[in-house]
C-alpha positions in Angstrom: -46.2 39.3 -26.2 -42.8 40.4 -24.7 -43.8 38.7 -21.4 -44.8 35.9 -23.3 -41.4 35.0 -25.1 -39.7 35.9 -21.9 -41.2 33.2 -20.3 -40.7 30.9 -23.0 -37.1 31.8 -22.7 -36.4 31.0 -19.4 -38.5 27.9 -20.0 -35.7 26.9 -22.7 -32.7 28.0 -20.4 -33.7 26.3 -17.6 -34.8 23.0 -19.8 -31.1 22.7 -21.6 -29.1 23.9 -18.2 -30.6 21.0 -16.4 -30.3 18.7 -19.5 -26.2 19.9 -19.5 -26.1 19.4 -15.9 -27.2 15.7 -16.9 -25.1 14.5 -20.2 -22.4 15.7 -18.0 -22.6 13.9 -15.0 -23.9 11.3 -16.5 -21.2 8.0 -17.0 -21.3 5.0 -18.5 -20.9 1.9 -15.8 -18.7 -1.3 -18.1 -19.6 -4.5 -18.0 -17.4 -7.0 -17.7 -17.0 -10.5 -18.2 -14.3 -12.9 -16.6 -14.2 -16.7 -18.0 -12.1 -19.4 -18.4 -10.4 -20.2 -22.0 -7.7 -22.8 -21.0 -5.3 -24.3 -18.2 -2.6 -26.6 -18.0 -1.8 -28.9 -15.2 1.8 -28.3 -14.1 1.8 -30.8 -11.0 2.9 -29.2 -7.6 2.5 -25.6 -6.8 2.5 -22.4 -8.9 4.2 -20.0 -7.6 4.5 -17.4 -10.5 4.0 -16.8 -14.8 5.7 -14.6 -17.2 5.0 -14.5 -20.9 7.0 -13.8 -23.8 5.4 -13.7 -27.3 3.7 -17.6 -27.6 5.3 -19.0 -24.8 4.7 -18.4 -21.2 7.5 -19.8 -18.5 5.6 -21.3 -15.5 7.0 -21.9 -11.8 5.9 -25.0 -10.3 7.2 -26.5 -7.1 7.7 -30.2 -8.1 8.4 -29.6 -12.3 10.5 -27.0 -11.6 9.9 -24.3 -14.8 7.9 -25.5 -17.4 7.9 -23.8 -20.8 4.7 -23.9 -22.5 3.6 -22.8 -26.1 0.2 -20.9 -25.9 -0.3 -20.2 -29.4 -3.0 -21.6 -28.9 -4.4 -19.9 -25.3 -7.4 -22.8 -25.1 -4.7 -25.6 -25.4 -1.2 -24.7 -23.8 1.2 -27.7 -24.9 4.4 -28.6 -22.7 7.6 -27.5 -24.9 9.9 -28.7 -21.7 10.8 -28.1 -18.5 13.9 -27.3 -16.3 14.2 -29.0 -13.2 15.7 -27.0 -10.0 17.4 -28.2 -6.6 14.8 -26.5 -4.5 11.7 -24.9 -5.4 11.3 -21.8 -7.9 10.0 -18.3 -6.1 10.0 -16.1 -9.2 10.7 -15.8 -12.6 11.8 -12.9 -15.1 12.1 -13.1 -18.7 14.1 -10.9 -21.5 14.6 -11.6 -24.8 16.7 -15.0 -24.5 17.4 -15.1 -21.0 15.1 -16.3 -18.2 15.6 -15.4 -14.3 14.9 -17.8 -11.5 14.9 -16.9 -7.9 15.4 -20.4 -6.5 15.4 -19.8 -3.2 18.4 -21.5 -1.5 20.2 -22.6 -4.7 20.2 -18.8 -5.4 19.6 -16.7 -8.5 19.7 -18.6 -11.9 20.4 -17.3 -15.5 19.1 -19.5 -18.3 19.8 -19.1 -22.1 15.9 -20.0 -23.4 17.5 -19.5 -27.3 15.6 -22.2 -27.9 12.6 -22.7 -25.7 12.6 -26.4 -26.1 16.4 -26.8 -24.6 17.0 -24.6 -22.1 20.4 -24.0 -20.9 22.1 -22.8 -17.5 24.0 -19.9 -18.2 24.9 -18.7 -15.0 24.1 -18.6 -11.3 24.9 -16.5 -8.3 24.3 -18.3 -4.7 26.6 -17.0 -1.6 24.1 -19.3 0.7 21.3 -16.8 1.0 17.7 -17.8 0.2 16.6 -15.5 -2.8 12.4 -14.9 -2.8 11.9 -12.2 -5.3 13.8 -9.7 -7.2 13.6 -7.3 -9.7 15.9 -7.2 -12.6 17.1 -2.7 -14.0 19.1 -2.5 -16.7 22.4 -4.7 -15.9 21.3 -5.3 -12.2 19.3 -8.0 -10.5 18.4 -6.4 -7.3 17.4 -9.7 -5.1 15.3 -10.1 -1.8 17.6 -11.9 0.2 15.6 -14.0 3.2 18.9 -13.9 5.0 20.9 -11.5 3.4 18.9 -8.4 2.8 19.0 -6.6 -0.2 21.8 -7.9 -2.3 22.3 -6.3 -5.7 24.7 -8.2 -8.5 25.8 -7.2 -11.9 24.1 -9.8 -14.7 25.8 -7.8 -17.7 28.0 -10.5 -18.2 25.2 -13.0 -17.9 27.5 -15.8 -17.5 29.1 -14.8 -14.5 26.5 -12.6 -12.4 28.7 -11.4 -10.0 28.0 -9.4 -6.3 28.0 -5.7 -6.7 26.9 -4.4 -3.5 24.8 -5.4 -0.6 22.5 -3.4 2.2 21.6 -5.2 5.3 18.3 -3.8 6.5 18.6 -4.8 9.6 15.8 -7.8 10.1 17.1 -11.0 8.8 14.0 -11.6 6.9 13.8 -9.6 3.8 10.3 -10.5 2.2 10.1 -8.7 -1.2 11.1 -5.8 -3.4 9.7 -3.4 -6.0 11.7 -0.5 -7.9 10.5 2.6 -9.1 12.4 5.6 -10.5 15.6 5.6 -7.7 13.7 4.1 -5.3 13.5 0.4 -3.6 10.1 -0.5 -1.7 11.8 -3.4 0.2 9.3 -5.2 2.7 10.8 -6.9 6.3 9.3 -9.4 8.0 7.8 -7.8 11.3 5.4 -10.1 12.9 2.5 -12.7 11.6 -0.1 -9.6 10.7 2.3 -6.6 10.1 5.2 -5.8 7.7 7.5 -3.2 7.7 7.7 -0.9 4.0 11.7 0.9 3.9 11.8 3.1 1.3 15.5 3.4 -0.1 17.3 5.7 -1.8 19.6 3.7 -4.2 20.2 6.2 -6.4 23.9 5.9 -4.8 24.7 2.5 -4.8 27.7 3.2 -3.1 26.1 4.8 -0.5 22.1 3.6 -0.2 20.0 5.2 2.6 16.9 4.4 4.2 14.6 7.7 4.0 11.7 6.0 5.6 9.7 3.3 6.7 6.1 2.2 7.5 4.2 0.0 9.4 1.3 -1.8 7.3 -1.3 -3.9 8.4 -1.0 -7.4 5.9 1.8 -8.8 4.8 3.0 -6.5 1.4 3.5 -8.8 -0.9 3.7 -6.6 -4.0 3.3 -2.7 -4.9 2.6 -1.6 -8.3 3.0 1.6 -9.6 0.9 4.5 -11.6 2.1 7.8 -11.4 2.1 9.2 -8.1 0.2 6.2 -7.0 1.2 2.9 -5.4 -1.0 -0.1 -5.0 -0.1 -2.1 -2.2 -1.2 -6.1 -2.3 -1.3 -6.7 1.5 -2.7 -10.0 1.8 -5.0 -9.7 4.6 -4.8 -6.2 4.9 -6.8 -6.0 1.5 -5.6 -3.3 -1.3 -3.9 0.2 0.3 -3.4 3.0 -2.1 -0.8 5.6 -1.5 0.3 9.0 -2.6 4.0 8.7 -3.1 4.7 11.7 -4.5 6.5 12.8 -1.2 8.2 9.5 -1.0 9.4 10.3 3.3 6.2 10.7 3.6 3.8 8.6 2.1 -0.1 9.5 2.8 -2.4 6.3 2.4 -5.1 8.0 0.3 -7.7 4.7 -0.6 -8.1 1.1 0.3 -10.0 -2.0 -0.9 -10.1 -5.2 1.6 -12.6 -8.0 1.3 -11.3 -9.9 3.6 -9.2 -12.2 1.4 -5.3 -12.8 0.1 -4.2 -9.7 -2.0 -0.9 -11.1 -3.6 -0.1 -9.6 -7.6 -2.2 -7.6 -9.8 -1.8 -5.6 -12.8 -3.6 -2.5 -14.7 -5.6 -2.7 -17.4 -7.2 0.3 -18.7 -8.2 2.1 -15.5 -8.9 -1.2 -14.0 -6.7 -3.1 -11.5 -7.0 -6.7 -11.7 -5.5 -8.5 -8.6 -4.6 -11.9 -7.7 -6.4 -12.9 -4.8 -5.5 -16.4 -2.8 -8.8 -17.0 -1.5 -10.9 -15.2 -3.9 -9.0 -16.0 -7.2 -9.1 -13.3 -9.6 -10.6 -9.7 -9.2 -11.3 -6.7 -11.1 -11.8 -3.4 -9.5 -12.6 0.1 -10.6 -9.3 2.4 -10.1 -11.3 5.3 -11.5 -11.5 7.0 -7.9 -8.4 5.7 -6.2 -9.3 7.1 -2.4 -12.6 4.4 -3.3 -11.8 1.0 -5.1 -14.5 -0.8 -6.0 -14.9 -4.5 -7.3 -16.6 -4.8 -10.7 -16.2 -8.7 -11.4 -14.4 -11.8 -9.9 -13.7 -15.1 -11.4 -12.9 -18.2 -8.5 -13.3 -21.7 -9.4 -11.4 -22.8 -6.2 -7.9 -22.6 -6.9 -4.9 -20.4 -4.9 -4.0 -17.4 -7.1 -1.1 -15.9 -6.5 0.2 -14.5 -9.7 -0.7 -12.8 -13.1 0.3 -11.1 -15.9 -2.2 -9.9 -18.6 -1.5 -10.0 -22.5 -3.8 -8.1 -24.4 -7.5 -9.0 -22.9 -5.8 -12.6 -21.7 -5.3 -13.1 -18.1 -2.5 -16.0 -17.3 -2.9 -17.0 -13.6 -0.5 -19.1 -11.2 -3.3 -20.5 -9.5 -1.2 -23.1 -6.4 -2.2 -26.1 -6.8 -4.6 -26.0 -9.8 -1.1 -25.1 -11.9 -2.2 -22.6 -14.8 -5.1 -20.9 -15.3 -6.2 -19.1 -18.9 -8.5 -16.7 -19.0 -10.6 -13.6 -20.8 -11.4 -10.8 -19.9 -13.9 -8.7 -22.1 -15.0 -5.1 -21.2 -18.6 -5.3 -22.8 -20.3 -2.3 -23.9 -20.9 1.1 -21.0 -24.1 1.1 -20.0 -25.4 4.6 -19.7 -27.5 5.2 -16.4 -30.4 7.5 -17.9 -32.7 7.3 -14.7 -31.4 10.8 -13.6 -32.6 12.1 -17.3 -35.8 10.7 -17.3 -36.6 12.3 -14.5 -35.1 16.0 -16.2 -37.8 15.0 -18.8 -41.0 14.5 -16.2 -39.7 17.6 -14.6 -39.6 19.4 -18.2 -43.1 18.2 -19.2 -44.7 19.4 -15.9 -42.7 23.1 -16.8 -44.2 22.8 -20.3 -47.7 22.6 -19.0 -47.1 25.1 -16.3 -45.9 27.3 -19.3 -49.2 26.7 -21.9 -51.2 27.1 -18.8 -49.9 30.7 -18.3 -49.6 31.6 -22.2 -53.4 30.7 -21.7 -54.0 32.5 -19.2 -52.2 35.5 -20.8 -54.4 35.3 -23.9 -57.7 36.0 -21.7 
């Protein structure tokens, strides 16, 4: 009897130590869906979109920036527009105030009080051709074509004024990104290759370059989660580094399908990128040294800029002006294949078992 409840034990422990060994490793895979809920035609080419409560401020190369009301996602209505002297490369908005890098005319302030009559507030242009920038606190640090990094004071938004400038030593400057006291500025290097400084502008008095790095694709954008960077390299794909040694950045993952990695943004472990050739992807950030594409939405268009509200992707999609669209993260779908097969294995142990108990009877 003892022999038989012994084996009946290690029947049980065996059974729920595999079946542990399954809920455990067992994840659910999402589904997800990517469509299309609205677009507005801006005419010309755009470059970039930021969104501010119902309104979203478009770049577009002929109209200039166009300021639409998307109360209504499905049908985005023209509030106005502001026409520039060249051609718009980014925009940033805050509260009342909208920032335009417009490339040789400089950087632009507008007061936006009143979305339907937007006003020039103030501009900064020492005959540099401004590409992107980044705006911390009372400073508008700008990618300067010419110029390198130039950094000027917007907290009299009137008068931005120059605060301080640091030539990085290639006349073409291509973008910038900011985290904690750190710039990521990128330099033009060749067609394929760009050159990543890392600067220490903790001092802006005295800013130092701590190091730099050679990568394969024009950078076009970094974005940031903890310890992590995400590099959009254009036709170097994704590149995912550990900065947490900032001299000495260790490239940890990468994703590169071959097309035009420009923007992207996170959403809820997933990184959704802007891809020129491709239009819009989602991949799986989950394992960073291994990003995987879940979804992609491509009707034909150029993207090469988002920003995500909520589940509500808002694309700059070239020449196909603004793109509207949903993304819904349907229910996990749990992969039980590895526990159906813990079940045949238990049955066939079950029989094994009654045959013995059987045999211990006789």
């Amino acid at each position: 009897m003892k022999r038989t409840v012994s084996i009946i034990s290690v029947f049980i422990a065996i059974l729920l130590t595999v079946n542990a060994g399954v809920y455990v490793n067992a994840q659910p895979s999402a589904e997800l869906e990517v469509t299309e809920i609205g677009s507005f035609e801006t005419g010309g080419y755009t470059a970039d979109v930021h969104v501010q409560d119902d309104v979203a401020f478009v770049a577009a190369s002929e109209a200039g920036l166009c300021i639409l009301n998307i109360s209504d996602p499905a049908n985005p209505t023209l509030l106005n527009q502001y026409s520039v002297d060249d051609h718009v490369h980014q925009i940033h908005v805050d509260d009342n105030l909208v920032y335009l890098a417009d490339y040789t005319e400089g950087f632009k302030i507008l007061n936006v009080t009143d979305p339907e009559n937007p006003v020039l507030l103030g501009q900064f242009n020492d005959g540099g051709e401004v590409g992107t920038f980044r705006i911390v606190g009372d400073l508008a640090f700008l990618s300067d074509f010419e110029d390198g990094l130039e950094i000027v004071n917007i907290s009299d938004p009137a008068h931005p004024t120059e605060a301080f400038q640091y030539d990085t030593g290639i006349s073409f400057m291509f973008s910038i990104e900011i985290h904690n006291d750190l710039a990521y500025v990128s330099d033009y290097v060749s067609a394929s290759e760009k050159l990543v400084r890392v600067l220490d502008i903790s001092n802006l008095t005295n800013i130092e370059e701590i190091a730099n790095y050679t990568i394969d694709g024009e950078v076009f954008s970094i974005g940031f989660v903890g310890d992590l960077a995400y590099a959009m390299c254009s036709y170097g794909g994704v590149k995912v580094f550990n900065i947490s040694d900032p001299p000495s950045l260790v490239q940890v993952g990468s994703y590169n399908d071959g097309g035009h990695a420009v923007d992207s943004a996170f959403l809820e472990g997933y990184l959704i990128i802007a891809d020129g050739e491709h239009g819009v992807e989602v991949l799986d950030i989950a394992d960073p040294a291994h990003p995987t594409e879940l979804h992609s939405y491509f009707d034909g268009g150029s993207a090469t800029n988002l920003e995500v509200v909520g589940d509500v992707i808002f694309v700059g999609d070239g020449d196909d002006g603004l793109e509207i669209l949903r993304l819904d993260i349907l229910s996990g779908v749990m992969d039980l294949s590895g526990y159906i097969l813990v079940l045949a294995a238990a049955g066939v142990m079950a029989v094994i078992a009654f045959a013995i108990l059987r045999q211990r009877k006789k």
